[in-house]
N, C-alpha and C positions, 0 to 999 in steps of 0.2 A: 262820805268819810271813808278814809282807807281802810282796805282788811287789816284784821287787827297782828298779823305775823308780817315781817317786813323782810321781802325775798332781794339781796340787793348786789350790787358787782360796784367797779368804780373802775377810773380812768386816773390812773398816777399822775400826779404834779408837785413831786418830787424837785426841791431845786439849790439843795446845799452848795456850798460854794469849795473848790478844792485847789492845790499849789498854790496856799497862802490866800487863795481869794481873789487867785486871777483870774482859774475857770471855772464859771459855772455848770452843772450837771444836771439840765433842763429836761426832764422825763416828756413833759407833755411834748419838746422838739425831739429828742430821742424817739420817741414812737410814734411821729408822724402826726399827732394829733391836731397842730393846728392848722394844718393842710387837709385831713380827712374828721376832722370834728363830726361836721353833718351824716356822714357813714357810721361812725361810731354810735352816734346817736339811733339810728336806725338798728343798729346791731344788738342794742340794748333793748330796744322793743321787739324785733324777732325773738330773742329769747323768752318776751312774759312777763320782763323784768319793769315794776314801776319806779324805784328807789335806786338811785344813783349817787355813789360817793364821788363828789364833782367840785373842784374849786376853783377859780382864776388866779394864773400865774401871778403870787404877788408881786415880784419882782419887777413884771411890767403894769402892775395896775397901781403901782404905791410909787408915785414917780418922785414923791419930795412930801414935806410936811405940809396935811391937808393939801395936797396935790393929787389928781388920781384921774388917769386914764383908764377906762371903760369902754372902751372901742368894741377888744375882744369880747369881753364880758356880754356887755350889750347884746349881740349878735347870740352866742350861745347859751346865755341865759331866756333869751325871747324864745330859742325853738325850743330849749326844755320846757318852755310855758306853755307855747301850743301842742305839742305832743303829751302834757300830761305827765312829763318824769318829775316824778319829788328827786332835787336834789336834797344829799343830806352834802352843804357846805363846808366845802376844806377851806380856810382861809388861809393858815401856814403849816407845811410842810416842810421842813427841814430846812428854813431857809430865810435873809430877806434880802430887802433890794441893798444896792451896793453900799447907798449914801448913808445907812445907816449903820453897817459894817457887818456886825453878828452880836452872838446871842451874848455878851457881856458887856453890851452898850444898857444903862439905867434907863435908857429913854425908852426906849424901846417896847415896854410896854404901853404906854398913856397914846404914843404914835400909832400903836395896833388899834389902840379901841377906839380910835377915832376914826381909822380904817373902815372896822367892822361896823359902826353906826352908821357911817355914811353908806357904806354899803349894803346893810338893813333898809335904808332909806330909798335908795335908788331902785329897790327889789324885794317890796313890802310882801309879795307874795312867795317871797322864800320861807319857811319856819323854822327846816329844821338845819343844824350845826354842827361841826366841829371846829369850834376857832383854831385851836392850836393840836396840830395831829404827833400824838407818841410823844409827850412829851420827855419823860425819862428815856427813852432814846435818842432823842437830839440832842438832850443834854449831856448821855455818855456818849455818845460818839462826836460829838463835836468840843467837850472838857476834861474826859478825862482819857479816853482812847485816842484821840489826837488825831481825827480822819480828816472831819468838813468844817468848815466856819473860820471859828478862830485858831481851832487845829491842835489845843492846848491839852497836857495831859499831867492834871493834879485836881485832888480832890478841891479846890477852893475854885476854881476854872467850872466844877463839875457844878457845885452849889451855886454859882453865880448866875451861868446859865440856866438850870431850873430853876431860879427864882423867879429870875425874868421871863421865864417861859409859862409857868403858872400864872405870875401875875396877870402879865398880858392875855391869858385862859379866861378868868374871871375877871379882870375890867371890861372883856371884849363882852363875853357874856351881857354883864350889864348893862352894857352899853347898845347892845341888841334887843334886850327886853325894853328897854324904854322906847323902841322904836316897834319891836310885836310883842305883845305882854306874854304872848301865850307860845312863843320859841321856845323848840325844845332840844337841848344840847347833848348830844353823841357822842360821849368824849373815846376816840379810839386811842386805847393804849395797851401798850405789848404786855401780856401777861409771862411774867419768867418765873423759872425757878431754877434753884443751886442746887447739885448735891452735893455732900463731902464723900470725897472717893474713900477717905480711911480716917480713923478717930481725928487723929491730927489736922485734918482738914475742916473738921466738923464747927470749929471757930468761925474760921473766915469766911465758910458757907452760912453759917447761921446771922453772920454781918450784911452778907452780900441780901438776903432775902429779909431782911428787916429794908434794906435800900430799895428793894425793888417797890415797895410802897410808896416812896415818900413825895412821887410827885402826883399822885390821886389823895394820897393824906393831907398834902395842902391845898390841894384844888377844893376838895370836898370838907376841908375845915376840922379833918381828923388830927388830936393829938398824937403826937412821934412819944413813943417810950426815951426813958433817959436817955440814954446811949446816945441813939439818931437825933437827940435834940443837942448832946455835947457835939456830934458829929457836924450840924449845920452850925452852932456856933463857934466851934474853931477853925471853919471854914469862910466866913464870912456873912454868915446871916447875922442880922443885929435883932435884939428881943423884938425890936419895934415891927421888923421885918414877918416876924413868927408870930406877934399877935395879930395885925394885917390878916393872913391866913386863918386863923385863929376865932374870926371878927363873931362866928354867929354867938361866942360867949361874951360878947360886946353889945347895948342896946345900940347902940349906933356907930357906926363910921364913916368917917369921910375923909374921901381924896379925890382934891381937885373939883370939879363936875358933876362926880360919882359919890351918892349916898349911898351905902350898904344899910338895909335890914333883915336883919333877921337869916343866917348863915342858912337855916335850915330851909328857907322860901325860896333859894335860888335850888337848890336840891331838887323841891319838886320837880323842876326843870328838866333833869339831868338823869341821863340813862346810860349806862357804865357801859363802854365799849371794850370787848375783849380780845386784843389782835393773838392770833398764836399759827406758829410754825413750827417746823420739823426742827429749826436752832433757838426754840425758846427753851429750851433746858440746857443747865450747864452742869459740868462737871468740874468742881474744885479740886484742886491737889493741894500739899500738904504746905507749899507757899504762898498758898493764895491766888496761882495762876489760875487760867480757866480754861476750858476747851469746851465745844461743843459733845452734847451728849446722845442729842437724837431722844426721839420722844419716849419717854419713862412714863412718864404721870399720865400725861394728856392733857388735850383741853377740859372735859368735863372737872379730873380730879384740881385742877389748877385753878378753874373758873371760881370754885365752889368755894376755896380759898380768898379769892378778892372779894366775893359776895358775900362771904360771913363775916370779913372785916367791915367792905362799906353797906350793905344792905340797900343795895339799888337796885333797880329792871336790867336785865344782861341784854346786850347785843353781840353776836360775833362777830366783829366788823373787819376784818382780816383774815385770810389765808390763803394759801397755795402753794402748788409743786410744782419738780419741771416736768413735764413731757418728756420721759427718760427711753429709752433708744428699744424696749416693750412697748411704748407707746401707751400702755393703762393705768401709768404711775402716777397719773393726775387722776383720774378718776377714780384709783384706789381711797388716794387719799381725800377725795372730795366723799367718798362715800365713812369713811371711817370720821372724819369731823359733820358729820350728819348724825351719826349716830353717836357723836359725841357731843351734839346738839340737842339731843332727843334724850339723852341720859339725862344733862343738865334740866330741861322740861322734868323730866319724869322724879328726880329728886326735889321738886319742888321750888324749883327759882324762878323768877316770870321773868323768862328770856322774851324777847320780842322781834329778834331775825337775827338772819345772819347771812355772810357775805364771802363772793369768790373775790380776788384780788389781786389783778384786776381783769378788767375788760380784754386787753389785748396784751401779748407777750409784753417783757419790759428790756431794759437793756443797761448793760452793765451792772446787776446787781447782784452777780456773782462775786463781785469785787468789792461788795456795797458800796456802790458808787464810790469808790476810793480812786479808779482807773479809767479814764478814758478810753476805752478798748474798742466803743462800737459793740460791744458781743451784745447777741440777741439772746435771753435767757426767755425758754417756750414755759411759761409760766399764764399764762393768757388763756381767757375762753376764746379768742380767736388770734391767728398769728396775725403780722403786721402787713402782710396782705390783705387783713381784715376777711381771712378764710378761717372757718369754726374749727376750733380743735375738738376731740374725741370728749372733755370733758367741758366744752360746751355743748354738747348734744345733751350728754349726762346732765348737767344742770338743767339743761331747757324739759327735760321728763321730771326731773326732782321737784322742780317747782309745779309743773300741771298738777304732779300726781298728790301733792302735798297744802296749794294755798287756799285748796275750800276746806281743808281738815284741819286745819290747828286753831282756825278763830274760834271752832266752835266745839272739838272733840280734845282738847288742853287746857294746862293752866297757863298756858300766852298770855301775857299780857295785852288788852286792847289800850294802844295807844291812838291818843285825841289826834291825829293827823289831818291838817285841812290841802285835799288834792290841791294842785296850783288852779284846775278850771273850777275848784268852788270856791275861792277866795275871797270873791264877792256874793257870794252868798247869805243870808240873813240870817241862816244858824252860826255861817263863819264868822259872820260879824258880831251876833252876841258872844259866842266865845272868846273873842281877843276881848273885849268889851268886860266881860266877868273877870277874866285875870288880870286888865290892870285896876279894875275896883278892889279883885282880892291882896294884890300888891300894895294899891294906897293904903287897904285899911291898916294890912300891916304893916304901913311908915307909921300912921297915925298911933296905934298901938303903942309903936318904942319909942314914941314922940310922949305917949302919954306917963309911960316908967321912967322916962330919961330924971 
């Protein structure tokens, strides 16, 4: 079983679509990675690193309905099996394949979770997850800021898309547990905050940070205060839509395939991912525009905030700087979100890791992927020569010095994690084996209230 703090980096597969959806903006082509996969790989175990935020390109693996080429997949999946990396599974990033268009097609999600099962299937020794990555960012930047996808900028575009992006969240979910009962979901999502620069601003900021909730309030079955519940239905949610989400105050639901019980069963599952940057704070002005603010709060003060709302295990599963022309601007900030790590621990929340992001420089996302540019942004524990940057050394000493001391000298949470080379093992095997019994009983249960 793995140490119970989870030290982790990842490999962008970034792949929204831009000018209307003719070009794609393919991070894992952009940084070389399906040409240098096996390198990268190697790269991540010189560091110490066993946890890998890792997905396959959906766009080439989801070729049509219940169609799916596994070519790549196959190949990179098997060497993280023999080397022992727990992927934690990206299934979509910002993106899907063409034929289904984007994030305001209804289909959309019932198409994902049939994805995600079959791909459960094919790779029973995967556990752990993020079906749908960021979701309240793909759905503002792709519905209401008007960047990638459908490119659409109104608040009913904004709703549409997280609906569907949630949805797709939790069917994919369950749709993975009925294939390993005992998956465990990572949901990485950006943590923001607003401030209001002056009184008159203090509205539209107090609006903007009730939204920043609403796509973990539905994924996790949290009621929205009135407001944000008039706000999704004069935008297009319909009740039917909102008690869906809603469901664990339901004995039972069903769509389609997919039985739901018991809202609060799929939760045990689920371990809050907290992404934060140097631009996850904003600054409101007195019409409601925005600017960036540069970091105010922090992660700690910001984390503590999603945690008191949803009451989950933290993970930091996002961060990074650039390599700025000092050369120890990343490593500045890889030490100040450590110790904004270790605050979070130290006030009492059972964080369980946290993560650089990513593996190697990225490109173009000084533009957020808005532009074609080619620019290399030095954001990477190794540049795309796949040569270590300064604050990959820094991480590779952060982790010696730190992963025999937190499972045992913290309040970490020890999570049940089955490495991929014990998968067949007899402890692994009663443990999946316990929690689809502990899931039947609880069908049987709201079978027995119904």
């Amino acid at each position: 079983m793995s140490p119970g703090f989870i030290f982790a980096t990842g490999i962008e597969n970034s792949i929204p679509t831009i000018n209307g959806g003719t070009l794609r903006m393919d991070e894992l082509e952009k940084c070389g990675h399906y040409t240098h996969w096996r390198t990268d790989f190697d790269r991540v175990q010189e560091l110490g690193i066993g946890f890998l935020r890792y997905g396959p390109p959906l766009h080439r693996c989801m070729v049509g309905a219940d169609r799916y080429d596994w070519s790549f997949a196959g190949e990179t999946f098997s060497d993280l099996q023999r080397r022992d990396i727990v992927p934690i599974v990206d299934l979509c990033h910002f993106g899907v394949p063409d034929w289904i268009g984007n994030f305001q097609n209804p289909d959309f999600p019932a198409l994902f979770a049939c994805y995600a099962k079959t791909f459960a299937e094919r790779f029973p020794w995967v556990q752990l997850y993020t079906p749908v990555n960021e979701m309240f960012i793909c759905a503002v930047f792709s519905g209401l800021y008007g960047w990638w996808n459908e490119q659409q900028r109104s608040d009913r575009a904004f709703v549409t898309a997280l609906k569907n992006l949630v949805k797709a969240n939790v069917l994919a979910m369950w749709a993975i547990l009925k294939v390993r009962p005992d998956a465990l979901f990572i949901q990485s999502e950006s943590t923001e905050y607003f401030h209001a620069e002056s009184p008159d601003a203090i509205r539209p900021a107090e609006l903007a940070n009730a939204r920043r909730f609403l796509s973990l309030d539905l994924n996790y079955g949290k009621r929205v205060d009135s407001e944000m519940y008039e706000y999704l239905m004069d935008n297009g949610m319909t009740r039917g839509e909102y008690r869906f989400f809603m469901h664990n105050n339901l004995k039972h639901h069903c769509i389609g395939e997919y039985r739901f019980f018991m809202h609060n069963n799929l939760k045990h599952h689920c371990i809050m991912g907290n992404d934060y940057y140097v631009t996850n704070e904003h600054l409101v002005h007195d019409d409601g525009s925005m600017q960036a603010s540069g970091e105010i709060f922090g992660y700690a003060m910001i984390t503590n905030q999603y945690y008191d709302r949803f009451r989950l295990p933290v993970m930091h599963t996002e961060t990074n700087l650039c390599q700025g022309p000092k050369g120890d601007e990343a490593v500045c900030w890889l030490r100040k979100e450590w110790a904004n790590v270790l605050r979070v621990r130290n006030d009492g929340v059972p964080i369980v890791g946290f993560t650089w992001y990513s593996l190697t420089d990225q490109v173009d996302w000084d533009s957020a992927l808005r532009e074609n540019r080619g620019t290399v942004n030095a954001l990477g524990l190794y540049d795309l020569d796949r040569n270590i940057r300064p604050v990959g050394e820094a991480y590779r000493k952060l982790i010696a010095a730190w992963k025999q001391v937190l499972p045992t000298q913290s309040v970490c949470l020890q999570v049940p994690v089955v490495m991929p080379s014990e998968a067949d093992k007899e402890w692994a095997i009663r443990q999946r084996e316990h929690a689809y019994r502990t899931r039947r009983r609880a069908g049987s249960e709201a079978d027995d209230t119904t």
